[in-house]
FIBA-217218 format. One record per atom (N, C-alpha, C, O): x, y, z; chain; residue in three letters; atom name. Coordinates in Angstrom, 1 decimal, decimal comma. Layout:
FIBA-217218
X X Y Y Z Z chain A res ALA atom CA
...
END
This chain:
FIBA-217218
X -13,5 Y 5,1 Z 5,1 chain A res UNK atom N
X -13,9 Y 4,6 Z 3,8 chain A res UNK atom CA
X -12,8 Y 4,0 Z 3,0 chain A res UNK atom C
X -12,9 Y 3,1 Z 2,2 chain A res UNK atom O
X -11,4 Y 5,0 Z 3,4 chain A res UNK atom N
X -10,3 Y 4,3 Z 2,2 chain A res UNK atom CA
X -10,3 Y 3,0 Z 2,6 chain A res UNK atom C
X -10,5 Y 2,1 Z 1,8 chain A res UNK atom O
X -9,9 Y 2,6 Z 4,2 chain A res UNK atom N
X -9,3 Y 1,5 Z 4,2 chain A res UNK atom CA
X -11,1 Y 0,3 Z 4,3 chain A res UNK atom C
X -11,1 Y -0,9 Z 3,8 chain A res UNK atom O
X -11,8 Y 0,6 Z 4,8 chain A res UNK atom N
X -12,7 Y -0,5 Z 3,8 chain A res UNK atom CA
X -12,8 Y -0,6 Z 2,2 chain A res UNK atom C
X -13,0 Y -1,6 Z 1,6 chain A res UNK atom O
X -12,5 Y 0,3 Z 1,8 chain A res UNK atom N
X -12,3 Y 0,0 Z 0,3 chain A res UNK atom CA
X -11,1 Y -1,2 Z -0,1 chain A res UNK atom C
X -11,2 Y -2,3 Z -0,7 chain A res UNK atom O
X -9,6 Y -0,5 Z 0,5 chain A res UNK atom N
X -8,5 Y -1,1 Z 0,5 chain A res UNK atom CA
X -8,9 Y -2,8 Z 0,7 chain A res UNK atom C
X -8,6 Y -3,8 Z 0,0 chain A res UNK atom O
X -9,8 Y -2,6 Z 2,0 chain A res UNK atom N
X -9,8 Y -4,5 Z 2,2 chain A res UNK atom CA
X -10,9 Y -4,9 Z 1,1 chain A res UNK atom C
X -11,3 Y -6,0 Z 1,2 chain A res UNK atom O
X -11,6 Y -4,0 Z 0,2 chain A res UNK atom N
X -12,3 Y -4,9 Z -0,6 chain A res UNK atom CA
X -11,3 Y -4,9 Z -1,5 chain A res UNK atom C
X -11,8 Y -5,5 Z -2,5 chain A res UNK atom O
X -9,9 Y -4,5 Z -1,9 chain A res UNK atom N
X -9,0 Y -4,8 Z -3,4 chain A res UNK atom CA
X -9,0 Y -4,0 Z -3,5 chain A res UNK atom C
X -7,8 Y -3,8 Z -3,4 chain A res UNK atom O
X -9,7 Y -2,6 Z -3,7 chain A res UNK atom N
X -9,6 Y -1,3 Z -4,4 chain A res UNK atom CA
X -8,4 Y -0,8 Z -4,2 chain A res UNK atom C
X -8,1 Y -0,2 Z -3,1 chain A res UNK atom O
X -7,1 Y -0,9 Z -5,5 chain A res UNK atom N
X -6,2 Y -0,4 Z -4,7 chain A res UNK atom CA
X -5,9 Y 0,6 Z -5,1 chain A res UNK atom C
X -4,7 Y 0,9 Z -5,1 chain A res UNK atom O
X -6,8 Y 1,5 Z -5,5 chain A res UNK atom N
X -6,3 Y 3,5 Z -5,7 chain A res UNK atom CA
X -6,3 Y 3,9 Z -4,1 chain A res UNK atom C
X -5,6 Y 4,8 Z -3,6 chain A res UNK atom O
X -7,6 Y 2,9 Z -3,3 chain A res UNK atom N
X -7,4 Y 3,3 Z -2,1 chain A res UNK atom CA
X -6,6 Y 2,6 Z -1,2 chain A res UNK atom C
X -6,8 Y 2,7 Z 0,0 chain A res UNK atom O
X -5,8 Y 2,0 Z -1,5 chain A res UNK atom N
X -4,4 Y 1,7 Z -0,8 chain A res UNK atom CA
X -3,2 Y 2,3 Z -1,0 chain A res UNK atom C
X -2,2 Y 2,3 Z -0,2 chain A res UNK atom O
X -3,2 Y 3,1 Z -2,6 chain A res UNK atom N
X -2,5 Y 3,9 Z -2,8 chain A res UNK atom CA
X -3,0 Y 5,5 Z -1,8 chain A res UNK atom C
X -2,3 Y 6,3 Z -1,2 chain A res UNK atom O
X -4,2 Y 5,5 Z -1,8 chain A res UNK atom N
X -4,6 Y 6,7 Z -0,9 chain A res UNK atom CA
X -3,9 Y 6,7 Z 0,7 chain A res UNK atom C
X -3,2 Y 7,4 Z 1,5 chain A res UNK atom O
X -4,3 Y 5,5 Z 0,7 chain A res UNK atom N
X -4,0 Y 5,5 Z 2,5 chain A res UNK atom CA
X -2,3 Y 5,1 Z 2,6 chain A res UNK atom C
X -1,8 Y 5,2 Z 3,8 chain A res UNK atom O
X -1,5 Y 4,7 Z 1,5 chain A res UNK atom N
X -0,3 Y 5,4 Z 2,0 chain A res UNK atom CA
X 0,3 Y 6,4 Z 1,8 chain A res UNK atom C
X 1,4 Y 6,7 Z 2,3 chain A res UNK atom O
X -0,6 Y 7,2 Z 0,8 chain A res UNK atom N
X 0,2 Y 8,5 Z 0,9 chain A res UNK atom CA
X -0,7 Y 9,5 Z 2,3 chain A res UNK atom C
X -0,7 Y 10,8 Z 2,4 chain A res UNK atom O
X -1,4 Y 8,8 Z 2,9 chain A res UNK atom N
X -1,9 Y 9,8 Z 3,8 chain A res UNK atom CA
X -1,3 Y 9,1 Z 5,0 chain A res UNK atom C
X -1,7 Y 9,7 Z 6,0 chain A res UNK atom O
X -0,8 Y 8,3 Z 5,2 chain A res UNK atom N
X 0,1 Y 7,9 Z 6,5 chain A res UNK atom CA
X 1,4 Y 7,9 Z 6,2 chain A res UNK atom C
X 2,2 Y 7,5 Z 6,9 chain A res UNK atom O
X 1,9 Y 8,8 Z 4,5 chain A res UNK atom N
X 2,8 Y 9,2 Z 4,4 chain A res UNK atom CA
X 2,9 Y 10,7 Z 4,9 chain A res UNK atom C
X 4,0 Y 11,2 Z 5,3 chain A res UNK atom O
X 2,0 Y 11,3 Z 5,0 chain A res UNK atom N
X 2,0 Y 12,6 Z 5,2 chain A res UNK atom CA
X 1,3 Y 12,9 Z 6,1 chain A res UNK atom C
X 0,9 Y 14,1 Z 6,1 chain A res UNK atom O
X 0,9 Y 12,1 Z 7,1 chain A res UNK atom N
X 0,6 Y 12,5 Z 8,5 chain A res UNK atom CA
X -0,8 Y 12,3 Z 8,6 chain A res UNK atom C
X -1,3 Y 12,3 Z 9,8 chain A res UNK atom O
X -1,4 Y 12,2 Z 7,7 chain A res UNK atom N
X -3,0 Y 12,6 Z 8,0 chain A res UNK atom CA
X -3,9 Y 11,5 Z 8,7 chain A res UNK atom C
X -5,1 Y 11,5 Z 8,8 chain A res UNK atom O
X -3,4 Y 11,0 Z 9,0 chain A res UNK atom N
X -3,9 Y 9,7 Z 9,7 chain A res UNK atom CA
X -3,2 Y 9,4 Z 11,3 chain A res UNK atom C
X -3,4 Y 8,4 Z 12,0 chain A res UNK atom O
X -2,4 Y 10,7 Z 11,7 chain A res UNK atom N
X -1,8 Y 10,7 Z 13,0 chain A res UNK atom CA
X -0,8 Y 11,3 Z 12,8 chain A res UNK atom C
X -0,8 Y 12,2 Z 12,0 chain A res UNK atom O
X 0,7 Y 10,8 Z 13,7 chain A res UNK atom N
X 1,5 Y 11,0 Z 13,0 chain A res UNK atom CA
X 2,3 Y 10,1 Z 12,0 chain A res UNK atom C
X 2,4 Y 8,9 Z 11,9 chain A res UNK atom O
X 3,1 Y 11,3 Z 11,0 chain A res UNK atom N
X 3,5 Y 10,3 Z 9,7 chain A res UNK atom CA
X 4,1 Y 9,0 Z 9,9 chain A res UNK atom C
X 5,1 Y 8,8 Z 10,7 chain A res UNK atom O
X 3,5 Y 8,3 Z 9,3 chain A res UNK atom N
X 3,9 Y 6,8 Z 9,5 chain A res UNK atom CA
X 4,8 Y 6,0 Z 8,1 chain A res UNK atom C
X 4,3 Y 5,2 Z 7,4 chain A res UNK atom O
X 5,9 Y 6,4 Z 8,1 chain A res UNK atom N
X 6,2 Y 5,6 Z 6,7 chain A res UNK atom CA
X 6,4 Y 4,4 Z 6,7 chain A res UNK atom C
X 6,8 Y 4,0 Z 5,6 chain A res UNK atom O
X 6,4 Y 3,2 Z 7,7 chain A res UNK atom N
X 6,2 Y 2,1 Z 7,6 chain A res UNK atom CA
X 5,0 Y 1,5 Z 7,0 chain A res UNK atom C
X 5,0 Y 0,9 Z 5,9 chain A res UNK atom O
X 3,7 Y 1,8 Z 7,9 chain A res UNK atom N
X 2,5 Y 2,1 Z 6,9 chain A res UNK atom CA
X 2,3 Y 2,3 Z 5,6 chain A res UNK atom C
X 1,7 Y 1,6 Z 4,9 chain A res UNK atom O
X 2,8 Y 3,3 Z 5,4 chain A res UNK atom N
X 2,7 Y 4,2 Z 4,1 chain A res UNK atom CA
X 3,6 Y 2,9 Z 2,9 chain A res UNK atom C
X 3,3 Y 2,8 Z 1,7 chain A res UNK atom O
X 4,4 Y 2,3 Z 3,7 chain A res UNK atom N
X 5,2 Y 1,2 Z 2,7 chain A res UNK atom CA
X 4,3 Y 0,2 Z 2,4 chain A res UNK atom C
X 4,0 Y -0,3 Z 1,3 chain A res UNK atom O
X 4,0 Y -0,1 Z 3,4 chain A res UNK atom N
X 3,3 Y -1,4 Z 3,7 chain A res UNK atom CA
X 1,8 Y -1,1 Z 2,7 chain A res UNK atom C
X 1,4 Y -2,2 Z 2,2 chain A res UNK atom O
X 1,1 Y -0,3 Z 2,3 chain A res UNK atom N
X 0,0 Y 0,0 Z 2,1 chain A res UNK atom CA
X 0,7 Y 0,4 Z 0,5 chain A res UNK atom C
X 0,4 Y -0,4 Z -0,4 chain A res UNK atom O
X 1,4 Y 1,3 Z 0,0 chain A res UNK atom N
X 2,1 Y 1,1 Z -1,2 chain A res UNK atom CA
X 2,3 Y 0,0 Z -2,1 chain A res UNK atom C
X 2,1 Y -0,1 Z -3,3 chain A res UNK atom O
X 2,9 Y -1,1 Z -1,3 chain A res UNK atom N
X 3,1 Y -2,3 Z -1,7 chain A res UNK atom CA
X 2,2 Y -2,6 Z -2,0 chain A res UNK atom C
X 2,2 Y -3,1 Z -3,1 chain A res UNK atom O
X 0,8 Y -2,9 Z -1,4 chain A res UNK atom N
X -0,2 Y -3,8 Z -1,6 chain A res UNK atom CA
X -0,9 Y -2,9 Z -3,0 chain A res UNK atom C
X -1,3 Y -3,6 Z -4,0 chain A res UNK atom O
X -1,0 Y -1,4 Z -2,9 chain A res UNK atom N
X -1,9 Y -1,0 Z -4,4 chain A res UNK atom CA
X -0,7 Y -1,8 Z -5,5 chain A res UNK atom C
X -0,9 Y -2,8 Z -6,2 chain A res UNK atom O
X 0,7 Y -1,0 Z -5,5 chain A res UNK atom N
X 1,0 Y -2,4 Z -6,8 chain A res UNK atom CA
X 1,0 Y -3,6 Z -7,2 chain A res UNK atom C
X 1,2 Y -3,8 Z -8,4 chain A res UNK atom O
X 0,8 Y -4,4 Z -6,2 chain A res UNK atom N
X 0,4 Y -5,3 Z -5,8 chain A res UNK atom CA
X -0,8 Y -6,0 Z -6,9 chain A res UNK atom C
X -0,7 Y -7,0 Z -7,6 chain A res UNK atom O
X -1,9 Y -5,0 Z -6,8 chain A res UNK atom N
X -3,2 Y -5,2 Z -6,2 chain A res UNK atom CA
X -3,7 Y -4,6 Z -7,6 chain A res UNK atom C
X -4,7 Y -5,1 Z -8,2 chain A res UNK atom O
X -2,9 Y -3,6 Z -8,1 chain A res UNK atom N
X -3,4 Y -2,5 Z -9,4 chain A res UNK atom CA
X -3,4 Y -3,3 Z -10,4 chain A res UNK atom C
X -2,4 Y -3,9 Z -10,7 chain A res UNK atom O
X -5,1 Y -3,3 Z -11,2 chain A res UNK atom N
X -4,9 Y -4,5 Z -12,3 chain A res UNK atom CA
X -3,9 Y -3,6 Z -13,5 chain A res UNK atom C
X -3,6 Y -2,4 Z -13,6 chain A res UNK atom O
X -3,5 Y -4,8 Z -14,3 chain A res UNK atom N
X -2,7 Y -4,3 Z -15,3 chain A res UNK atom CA
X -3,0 Y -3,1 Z -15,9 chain A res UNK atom C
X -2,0 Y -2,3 Z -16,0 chain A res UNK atom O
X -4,1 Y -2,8 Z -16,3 chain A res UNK atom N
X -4,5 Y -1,9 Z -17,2 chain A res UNK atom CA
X -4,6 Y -0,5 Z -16,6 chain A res UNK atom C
X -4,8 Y 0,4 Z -17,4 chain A res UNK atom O
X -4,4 Y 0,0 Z -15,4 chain A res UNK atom N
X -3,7 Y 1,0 Z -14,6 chain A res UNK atom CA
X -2,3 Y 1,2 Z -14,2 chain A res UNK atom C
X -1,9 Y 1,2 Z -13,0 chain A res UNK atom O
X -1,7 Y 1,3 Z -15,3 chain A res UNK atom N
X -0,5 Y 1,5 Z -15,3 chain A res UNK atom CA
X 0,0 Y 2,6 Z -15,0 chain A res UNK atom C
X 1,3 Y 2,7 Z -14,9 chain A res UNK atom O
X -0,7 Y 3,5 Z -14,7 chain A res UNK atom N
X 0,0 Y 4,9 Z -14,0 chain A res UNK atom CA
X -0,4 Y 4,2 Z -12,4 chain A res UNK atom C
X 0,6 Y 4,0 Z -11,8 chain A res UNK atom O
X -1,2 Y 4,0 Z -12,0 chain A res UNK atom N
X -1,4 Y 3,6 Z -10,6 chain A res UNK atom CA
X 0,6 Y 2,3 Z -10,3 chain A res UNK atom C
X 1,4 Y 2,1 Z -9,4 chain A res UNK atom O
X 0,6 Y 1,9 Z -11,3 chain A res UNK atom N
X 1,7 Y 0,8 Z -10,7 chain A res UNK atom CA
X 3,0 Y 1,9 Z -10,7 chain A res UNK atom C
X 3,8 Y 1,9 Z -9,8 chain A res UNK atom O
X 2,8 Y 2,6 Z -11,7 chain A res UNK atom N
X 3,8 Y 3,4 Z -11,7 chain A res UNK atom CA
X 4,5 Y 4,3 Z -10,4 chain A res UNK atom C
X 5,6 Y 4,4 Z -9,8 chain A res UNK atom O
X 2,8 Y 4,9 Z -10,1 chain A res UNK atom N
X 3,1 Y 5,9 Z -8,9 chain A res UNK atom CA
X 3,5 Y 5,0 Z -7,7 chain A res UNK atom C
X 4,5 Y 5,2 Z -7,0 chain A res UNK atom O
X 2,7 Y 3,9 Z -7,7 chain A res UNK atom N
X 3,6 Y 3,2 Z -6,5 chain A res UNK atom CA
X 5,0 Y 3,0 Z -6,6 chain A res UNK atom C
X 5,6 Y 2,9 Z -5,6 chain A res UNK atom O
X 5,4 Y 3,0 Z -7,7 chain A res UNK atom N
X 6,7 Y 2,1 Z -7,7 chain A res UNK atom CA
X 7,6 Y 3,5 Z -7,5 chain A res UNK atom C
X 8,7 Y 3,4 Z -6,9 chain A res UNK atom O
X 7,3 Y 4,6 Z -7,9 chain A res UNK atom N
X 8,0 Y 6,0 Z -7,1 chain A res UNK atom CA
X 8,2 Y 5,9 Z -5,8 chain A res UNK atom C
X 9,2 Y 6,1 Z -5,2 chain A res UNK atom O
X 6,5 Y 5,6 Z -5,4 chain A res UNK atom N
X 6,4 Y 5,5 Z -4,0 chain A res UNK atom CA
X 7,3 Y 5,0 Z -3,1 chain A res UNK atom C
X 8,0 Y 5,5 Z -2,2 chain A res UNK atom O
X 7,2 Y 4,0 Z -3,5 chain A res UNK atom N
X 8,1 Y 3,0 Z -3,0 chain A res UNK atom CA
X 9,8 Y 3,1 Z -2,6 chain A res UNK atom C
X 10,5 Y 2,8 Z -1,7 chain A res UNK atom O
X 10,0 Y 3,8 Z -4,0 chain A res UNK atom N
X 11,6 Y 4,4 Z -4,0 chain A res UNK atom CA
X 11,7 Y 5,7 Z -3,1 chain A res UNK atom C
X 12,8 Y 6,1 Z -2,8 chain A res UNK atom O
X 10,7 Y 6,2 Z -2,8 chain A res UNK atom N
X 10,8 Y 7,3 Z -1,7 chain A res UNK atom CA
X 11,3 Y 6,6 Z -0,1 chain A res UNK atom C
X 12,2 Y 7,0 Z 0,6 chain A res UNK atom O
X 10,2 Y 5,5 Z -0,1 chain A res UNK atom N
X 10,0 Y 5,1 Z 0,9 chain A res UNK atom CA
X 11,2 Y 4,7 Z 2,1 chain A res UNK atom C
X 11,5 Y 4,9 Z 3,2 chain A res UNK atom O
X 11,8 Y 3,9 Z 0,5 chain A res UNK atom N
X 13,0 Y 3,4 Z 0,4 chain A res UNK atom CA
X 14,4 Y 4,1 Z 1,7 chain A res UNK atom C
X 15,1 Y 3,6 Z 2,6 chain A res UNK atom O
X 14,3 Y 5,5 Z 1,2 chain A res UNK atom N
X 15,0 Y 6,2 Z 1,6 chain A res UNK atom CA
X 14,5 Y 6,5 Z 3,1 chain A res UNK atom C
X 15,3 Y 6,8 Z 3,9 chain A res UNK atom O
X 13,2 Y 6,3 Z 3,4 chain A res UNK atom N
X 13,2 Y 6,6 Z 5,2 chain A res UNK atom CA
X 12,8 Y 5,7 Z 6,1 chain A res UNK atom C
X 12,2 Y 5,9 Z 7,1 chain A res UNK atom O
X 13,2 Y 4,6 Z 5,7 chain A res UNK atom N
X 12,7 Y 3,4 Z 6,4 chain A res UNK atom CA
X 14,5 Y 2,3 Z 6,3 chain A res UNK atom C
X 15,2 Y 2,3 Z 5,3 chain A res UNK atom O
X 14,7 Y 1,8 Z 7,2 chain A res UNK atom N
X 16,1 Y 1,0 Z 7,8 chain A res UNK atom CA
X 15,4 Y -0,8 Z 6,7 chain A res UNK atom C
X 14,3 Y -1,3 Z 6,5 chain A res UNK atom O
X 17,1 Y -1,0 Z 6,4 chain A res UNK atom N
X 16,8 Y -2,4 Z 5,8 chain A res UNK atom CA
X 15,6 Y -3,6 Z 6,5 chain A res UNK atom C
X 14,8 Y -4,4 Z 6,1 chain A res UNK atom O
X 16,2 Y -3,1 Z 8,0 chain A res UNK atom N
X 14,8 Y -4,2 Z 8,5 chain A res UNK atom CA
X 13,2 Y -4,1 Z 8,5 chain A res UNK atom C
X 12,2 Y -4,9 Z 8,4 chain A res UNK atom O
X 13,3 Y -2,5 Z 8,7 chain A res UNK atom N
X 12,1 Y -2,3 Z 8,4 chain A res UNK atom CA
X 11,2 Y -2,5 Z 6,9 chain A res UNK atom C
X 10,0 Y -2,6 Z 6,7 chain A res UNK atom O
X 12,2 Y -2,5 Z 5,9 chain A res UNK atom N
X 11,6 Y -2,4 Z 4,5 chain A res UNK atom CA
X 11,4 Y -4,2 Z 4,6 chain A res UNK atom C
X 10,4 Y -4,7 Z 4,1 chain A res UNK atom O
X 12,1 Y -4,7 Z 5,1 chain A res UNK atom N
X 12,1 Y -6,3 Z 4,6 chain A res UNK atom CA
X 10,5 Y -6,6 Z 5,6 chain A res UNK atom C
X 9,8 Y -7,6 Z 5,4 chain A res UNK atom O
X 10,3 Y -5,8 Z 6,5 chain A res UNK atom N
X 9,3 Y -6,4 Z 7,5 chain A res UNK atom CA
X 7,9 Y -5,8 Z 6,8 chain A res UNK atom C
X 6,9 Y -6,5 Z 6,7 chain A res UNK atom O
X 8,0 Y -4,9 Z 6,4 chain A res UNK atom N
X 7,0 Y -4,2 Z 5,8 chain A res UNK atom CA
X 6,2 Y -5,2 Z 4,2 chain A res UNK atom C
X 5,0 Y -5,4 Z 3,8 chain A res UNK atom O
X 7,7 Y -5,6 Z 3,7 chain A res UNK atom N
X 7,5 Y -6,7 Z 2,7 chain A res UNK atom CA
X 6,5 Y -7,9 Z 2,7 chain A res UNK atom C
X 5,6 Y -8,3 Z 1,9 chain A res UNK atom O
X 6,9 Y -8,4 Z 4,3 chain A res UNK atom N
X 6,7 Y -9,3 Z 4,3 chain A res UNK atom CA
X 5,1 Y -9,1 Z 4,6 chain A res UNK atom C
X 4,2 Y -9,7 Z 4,1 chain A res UNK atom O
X 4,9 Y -8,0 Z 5,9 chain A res UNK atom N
X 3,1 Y -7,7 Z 6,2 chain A res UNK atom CA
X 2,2 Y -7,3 Z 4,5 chain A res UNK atom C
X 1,1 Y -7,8 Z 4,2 chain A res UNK atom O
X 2,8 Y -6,8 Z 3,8 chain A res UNK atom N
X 1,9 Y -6,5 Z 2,7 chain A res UNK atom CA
X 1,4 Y -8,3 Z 1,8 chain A res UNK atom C
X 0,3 Y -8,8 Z 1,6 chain A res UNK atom O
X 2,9 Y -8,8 Z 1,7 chain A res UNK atom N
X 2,5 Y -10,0 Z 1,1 chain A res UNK atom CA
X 1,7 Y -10,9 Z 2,0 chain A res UNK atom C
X 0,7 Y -11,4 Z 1,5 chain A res UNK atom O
X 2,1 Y -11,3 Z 3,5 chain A res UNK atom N
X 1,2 Y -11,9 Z 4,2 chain A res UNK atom CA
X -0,4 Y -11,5 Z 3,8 chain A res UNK atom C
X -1,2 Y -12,4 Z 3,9 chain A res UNK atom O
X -0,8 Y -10,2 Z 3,3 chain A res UNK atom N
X -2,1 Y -9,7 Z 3,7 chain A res UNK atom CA
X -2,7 Y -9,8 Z 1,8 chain A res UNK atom C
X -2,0 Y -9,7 Z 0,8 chain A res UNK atom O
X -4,4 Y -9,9 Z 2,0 chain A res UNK atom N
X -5,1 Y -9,9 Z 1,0 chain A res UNK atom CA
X -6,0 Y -9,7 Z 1,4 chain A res UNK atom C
X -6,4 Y -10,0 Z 2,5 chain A res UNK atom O
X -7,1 Y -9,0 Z 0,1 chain A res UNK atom N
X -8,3 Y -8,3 Z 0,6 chain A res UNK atom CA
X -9,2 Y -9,7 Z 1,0 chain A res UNK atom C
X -9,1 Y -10,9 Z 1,0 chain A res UNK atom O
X -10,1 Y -8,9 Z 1,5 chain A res UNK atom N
X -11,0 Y -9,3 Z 2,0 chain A res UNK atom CA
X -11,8 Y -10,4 Z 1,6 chain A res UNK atom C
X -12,9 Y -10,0 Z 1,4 chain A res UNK atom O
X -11,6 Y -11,8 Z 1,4 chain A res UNK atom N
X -12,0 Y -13,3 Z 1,0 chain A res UNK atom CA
X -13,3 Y -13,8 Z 0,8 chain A res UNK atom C
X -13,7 Y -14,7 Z 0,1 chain A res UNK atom O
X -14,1 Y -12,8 Z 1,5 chain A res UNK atom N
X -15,5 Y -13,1 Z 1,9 chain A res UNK atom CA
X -16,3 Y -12,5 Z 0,9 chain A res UNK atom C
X -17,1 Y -13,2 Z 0,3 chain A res UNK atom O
X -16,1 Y -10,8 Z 0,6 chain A res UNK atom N
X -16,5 Y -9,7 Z -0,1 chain A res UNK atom CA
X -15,6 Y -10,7 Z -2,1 chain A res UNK atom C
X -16,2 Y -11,0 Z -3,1 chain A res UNK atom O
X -15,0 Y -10,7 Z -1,9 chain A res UNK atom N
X -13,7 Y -10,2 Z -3,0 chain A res UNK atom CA
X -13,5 Y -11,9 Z -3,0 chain A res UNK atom C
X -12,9 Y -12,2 Z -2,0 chain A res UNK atom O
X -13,6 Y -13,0 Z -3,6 chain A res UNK atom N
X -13,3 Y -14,4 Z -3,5 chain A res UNK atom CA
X -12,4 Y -14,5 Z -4,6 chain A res UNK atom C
X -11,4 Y -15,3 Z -4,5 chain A res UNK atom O
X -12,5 Y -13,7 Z -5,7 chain A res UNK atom N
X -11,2 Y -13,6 Z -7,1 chain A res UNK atom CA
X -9,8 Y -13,2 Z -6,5 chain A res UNK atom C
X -8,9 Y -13,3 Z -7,3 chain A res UNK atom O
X -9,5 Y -12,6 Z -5,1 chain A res UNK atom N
X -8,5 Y -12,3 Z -4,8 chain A res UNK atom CA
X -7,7 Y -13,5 Z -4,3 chain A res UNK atom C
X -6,6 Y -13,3 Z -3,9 chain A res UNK atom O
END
């Protein structure tokens, strides 16, 4: 359900699904994932959830730390490549 949520925009549940592919719960821990899906709730979090931008942006500085320059720049780039779902969500 998170990540149908995630592809409708919802991004508490993008923030959900990377901290649960930060912490294993989705297989094993995946912090590329977990980057990649971080980025997109800040992304994604309207203004007026400002603790949601916030936690990501922690997030992120964690992430920072277990992930290689190439991987952070690649992860960059899959988050911004990607947006919800066009069909459901047309304001995105």
């Amino acid at each position: 359900l998170y990540i149908q949520s995630a592809n409708l925009g919802w991004a508490e549940a993008m923030f959900n699904l990377a901290n649960m592919y930060g912490a294993g719960h989705l297989g094993e821990v995946n912090f590329y994932k977990a980057y990649v899906w971080c980025s997109r709730s800040g992304r994604y979090a309207e203004p007026r959830w400002r603790n949601l931008k916030e936690r990501s942006a922690q997030c992120l500085e964690y992430l920072n730390q277990k992930l290689s320059a190439v991987q952070i720049s690649s992860a960059k780039n899959e988050a911004k490549a990607w947006s919800p779902n066009q069909a459901i969500n047309p304001t995105r």
